[in-house]
N, C-alpha and C positions, 0 to 999 in steps of 0.2 A: 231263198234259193238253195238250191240242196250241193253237198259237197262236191259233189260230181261236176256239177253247172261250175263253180267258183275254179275247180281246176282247170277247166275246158278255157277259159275265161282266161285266166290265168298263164296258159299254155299260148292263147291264142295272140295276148298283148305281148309278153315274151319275143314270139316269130315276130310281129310288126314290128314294133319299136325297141328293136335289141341293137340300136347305135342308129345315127342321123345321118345315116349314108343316103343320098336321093331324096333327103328332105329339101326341100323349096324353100329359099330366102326370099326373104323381103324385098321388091325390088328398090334398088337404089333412092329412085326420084322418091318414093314414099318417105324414106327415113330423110331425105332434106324437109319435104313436105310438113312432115311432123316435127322437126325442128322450128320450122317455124311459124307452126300453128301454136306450138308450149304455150306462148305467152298469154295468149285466148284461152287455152286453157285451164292454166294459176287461174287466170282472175275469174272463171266461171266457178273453179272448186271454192276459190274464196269466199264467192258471195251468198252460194250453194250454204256453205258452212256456217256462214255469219246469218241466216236466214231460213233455217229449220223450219218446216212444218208437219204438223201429224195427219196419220194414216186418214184417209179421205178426205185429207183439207188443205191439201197440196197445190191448191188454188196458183200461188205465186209462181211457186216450183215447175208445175204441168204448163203456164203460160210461157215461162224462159224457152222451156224445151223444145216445148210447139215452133215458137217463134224462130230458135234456132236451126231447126229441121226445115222448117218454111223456108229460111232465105236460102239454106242449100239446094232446094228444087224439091223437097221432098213433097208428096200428097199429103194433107196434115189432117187428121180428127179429134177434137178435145171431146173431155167428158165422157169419155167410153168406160163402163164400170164405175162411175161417179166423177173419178178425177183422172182417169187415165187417159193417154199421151197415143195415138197408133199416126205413125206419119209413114207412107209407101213411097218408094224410089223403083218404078218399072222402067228395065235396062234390059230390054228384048227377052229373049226364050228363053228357060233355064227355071232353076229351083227357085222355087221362095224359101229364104231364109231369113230367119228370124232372132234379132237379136235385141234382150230382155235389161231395163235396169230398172231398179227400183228407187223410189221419189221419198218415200217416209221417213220422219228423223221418229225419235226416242224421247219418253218424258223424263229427261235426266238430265240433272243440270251439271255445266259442262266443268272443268276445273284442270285445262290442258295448257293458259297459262298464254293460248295461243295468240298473236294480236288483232287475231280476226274471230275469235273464239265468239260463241253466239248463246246471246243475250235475251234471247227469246223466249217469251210464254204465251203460254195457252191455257182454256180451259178445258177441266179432265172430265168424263162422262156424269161423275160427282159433282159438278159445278164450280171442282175447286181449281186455283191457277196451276199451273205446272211449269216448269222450266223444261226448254228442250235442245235438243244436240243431235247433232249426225254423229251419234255413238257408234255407231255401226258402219260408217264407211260408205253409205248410200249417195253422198255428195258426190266421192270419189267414182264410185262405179259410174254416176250419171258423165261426171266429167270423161270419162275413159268412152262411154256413150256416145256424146256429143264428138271427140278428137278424132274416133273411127267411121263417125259419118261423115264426117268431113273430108275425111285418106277416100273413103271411097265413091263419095260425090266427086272429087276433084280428078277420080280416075276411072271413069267410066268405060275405057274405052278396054281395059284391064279386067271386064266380068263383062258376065250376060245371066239375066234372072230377075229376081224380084226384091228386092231387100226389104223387112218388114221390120221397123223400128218398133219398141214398146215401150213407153214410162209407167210404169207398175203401180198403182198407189198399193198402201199399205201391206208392206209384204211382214210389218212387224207383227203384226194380226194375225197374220198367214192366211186372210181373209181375201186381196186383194188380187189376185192369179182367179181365181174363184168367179168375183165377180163381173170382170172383165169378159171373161169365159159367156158368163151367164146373158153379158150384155150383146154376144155376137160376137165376140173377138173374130172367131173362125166362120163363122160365116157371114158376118158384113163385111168383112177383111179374106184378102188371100187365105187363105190355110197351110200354113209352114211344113215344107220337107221336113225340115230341121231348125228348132230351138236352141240359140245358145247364152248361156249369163256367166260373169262371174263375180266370186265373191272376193275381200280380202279380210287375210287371215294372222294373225299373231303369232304364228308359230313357226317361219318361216325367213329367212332374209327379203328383205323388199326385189321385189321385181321376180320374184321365181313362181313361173305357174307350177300351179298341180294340180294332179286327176287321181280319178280313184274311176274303177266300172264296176261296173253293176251298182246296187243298191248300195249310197253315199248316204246320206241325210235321214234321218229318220223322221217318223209320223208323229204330231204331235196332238194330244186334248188334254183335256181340263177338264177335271171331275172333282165334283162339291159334293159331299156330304156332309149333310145335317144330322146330328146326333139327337136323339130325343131322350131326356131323362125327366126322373122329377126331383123340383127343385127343392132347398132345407135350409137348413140351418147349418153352419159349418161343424157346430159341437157335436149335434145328432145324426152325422150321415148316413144311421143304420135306418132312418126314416125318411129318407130320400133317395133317390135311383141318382149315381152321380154322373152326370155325362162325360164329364173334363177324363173320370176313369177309362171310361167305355172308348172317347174316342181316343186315349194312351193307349189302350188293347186294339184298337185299331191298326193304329200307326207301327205299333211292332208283327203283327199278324200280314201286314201289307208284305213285310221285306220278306218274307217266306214266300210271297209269289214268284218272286226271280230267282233267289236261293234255292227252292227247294222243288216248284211245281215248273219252273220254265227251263228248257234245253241251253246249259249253260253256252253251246255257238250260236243261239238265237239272242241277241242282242235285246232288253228291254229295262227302262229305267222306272221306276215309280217314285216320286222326291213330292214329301207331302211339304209344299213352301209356306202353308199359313192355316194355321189354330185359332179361333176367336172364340171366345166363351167366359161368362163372369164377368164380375165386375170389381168386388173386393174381397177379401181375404176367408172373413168369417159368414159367406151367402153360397149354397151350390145353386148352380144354376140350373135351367131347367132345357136350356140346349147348348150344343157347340156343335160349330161350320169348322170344316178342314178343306181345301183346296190343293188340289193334287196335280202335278202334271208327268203327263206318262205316256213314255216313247218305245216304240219298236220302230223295226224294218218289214216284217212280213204281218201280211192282212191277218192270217189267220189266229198270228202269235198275240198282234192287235186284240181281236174280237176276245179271245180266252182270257186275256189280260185283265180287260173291262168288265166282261164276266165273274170274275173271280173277284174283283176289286167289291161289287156289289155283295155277293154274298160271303167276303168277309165281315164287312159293314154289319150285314143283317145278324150273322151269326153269333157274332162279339154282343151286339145290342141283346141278342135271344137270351143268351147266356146270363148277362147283366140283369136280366128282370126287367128291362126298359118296358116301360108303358106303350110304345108305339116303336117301329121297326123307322132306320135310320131313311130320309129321304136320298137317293143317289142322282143324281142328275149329272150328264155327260154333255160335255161341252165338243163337238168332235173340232179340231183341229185341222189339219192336211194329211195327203197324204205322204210317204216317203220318196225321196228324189232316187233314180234309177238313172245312171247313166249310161247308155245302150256301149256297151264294149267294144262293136266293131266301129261304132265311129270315135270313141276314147283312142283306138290304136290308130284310126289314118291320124286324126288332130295331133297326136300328138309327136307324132313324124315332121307335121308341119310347123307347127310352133317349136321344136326343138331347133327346124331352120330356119325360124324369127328371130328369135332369141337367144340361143344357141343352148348347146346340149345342158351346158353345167346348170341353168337354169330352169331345167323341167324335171320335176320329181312326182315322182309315188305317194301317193298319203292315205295313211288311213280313214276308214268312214266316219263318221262325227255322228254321236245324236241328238245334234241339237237341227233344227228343223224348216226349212225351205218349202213354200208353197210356188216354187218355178215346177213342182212337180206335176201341177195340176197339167201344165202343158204337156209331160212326155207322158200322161194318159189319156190323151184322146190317140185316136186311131190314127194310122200313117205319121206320127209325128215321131221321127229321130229328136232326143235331147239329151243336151250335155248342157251342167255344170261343174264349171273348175274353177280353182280358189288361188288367188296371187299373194305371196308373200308381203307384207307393209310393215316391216319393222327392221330397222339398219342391222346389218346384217353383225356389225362388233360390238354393236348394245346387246343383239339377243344373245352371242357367245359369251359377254360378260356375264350376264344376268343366269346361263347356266353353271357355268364355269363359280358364281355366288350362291347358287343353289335361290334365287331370289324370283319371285314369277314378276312379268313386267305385263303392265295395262294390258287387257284385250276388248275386243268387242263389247260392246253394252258396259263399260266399264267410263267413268266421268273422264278418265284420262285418257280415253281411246283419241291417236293422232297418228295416224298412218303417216313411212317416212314418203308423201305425196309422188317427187319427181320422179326416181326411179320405177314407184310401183307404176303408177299412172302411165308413165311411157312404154313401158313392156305388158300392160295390159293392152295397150291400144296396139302396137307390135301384135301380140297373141290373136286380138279380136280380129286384125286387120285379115292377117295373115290364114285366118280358118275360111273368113267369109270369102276370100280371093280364091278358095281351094275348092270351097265349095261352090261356086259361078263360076267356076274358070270356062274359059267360052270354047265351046266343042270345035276342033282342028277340022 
């Protein structure tokens, strides 16, 4: 997006959301309502959490959900994209609106201490067992899922539209928005005005939503390169081509792409996470694998990126005297999440009179990477995703205030503080989907 766009932007959320004057609160009977649904709730995140499964084999997980969307009235569809969840609630004329959680735990074994903490494994695409955890808060969001179907099954007569539930498999893949897509989401299903998710975040006190517009999430792939050298004897290296060198002249050559060749307001990461090569001390080998993963915001900074990525590889290799030019193989990823500005500034109007003002903030764009993006690129689709605060709000000021970082996401000790966040997300969800059906006077 170019300067110009970002101030327009920038100017435009300013005018909308410059105080919560005429924002719309929740109405009363909802917040009883969700009082006391809570309790169904704990014990859904509980079991949620104690009972982890991975990306496409969300089997148990995609049945609770089903199940629970079913007894609210919902139209229910299992299997859609493999393991995903589409349940419809038609409530007369109006938008379809669509509202997204994802179902995938993490193979990380968990160490939060918790006394529902989960115990679970699996086998990895290596055949080996893995331990797994809702490292990432995906229990939580389902639960915040299920609380908001429920606020508005129970109040139907409070909207008019379409309400189109999702349970996402494997968003940790960034795979799973994709195949959904692929399997007919949009056209064996309504086709959403508008898409909305959100995520929770570590950086934040519990229960505080936040937006960012325009382009939030960046794009993510994986790129392997194989280095080809010839292999030796560790004493006589001058009789061998060494790879472990070639791919060291790599990995410094790469960091010149964002330093030196990319537009430092153009956002892009290259973080080479794993080298394989050799075996013992006094053998050069005669190849090494690096594994790359590497993020922008805009497509084109994308493509130049990956571009460039390849013929550093080759170049370095040329250089070396390598026998053979390096293999690059690109794994693409998703694309970046884009959240459409003018509907960031009515949302945020209204969720400031859900939850009240002190509770909604500003945040900046993150590069790490959300495949909810797949949906605000098809065509006619308005999407937003916003991120809620999970972490006690005098733990996170201690822990600045110690200069100390505390757990986050994909982290063993990831443990959102649940009741506060969970309730002002279902508040947030309730409160957009209400804005957006409200039934025409």
């Amino acid at each position: 997006m170019k300067s110009s766009s970002i101030l327009r932007n920038t100017l435009f959320l300013a005018g909308l959301i410059g105080g919560s004057a005429g924002a719309a609160t929740l109405p009363a009977p909802f917040a009883e309502q969700l009082n006391a649904n809570y309790p169904a709730i704990e014990s859904l995140y509980q079991d949620l959490h104690r009972n982890p499964e991975i990306g496409f084999a969300e089997h148990q997980t995609a049945a609770k959900l089903a199940k629970l969307a079913k007894d609210l009235g919902f139209e229910v569809t299992t299997g859609v994209g493999g393991t995903g969840v589409v349940a419809i609630l038609r409530n007369g004329p109006g938008p379809t609106v669509m509202l997204r959680t994802e179902m995938d735990a993490l193979p990380v074994q968990e160490k939060t201490g918790l006394p529902f903490a989960s115990k679970a494994t699996t086998k990895n695409a290596a055949g080996e067992t893995v331990a797994l955890a809702h490292a990432c808060g995906h229990d939580l969001h389902m639960s915040a899922w299920y609380g908001t179907a429920k606020l508005m099954a129970e109040n139907r007569k409070a909207w008019s539209g379409t309400l189109m539930l999702i349970g996402q498999p494997s968003e940790e893949t960034v795979h799973g928005a994709e195949a959904m897509l692929k399997d007919g989401l949009f056209k064996r299903f309504p086709k959403p005005d508008y898409a909305l998710s959100f995520h929770d975040d570590a950086t934040m006190p519990s229960g505080t939503i936040m937006y960012h517009a325009g382009p939030f999430r960046a794009s993510s792939d994986v790129v392997t390169i194989t280095v080809n050298g010839q292999g030796g004897h560790g004493a006589v290296p001058h009789e061998a081509r060494d790879p472990i060198v070639i791919a060291a002249r790599i990995v410094m050559a790469l960091q010149t792409l964002v330093s030196r060749e990319n537009n430092p307001i153009d956002p892009a990461v290259i973080t080479v996470g794993s080298i394989h090569g050799g075996t013992v001390a006094n053998i050069i080998p005669d190849q090494v694998k690096l594994q790359l993963s590497v993020r922008t915001f805009k497509p084109e900074v994308r493509k130049r990126i990956l571009a460039s990525i390849a013929r550093e590889a080759k170049g370095e290799a040329m250089a070396a005297g390598a026998p053979k030019e390096p293999l690059v193989v690109v794994e693409p990823g998703t694309d970046s999440v884009y959240n459409d500005p003018e509907l960031i500034g009515r949302m945020v109007k209204v969720v400031q009179g859900a939850v009240g003002p002190e509770f909604v903030k500003e945040m900046p764009a993150k590069m790490t990477s959300e495949d909810f993006s797949q949906y605000g690129l098809q065509p006619g689709v308005k999407a937003i995703l916003l991120h809620v605060g999970a972490v006690d709000g005098k733990r996170l000021e201690a822990a600045r205030k110690a200069g100390e970082p505390l757990p986050g996401t994909h982290s063993p000790q990831w443990a959102p503080d649940f009741k506060p966040t969970v309730v002002n997300t279902i508040k947030a969800e309730t409160a957009i989907l209400l804005d957006l059906m409200a039934p025409k006077k």
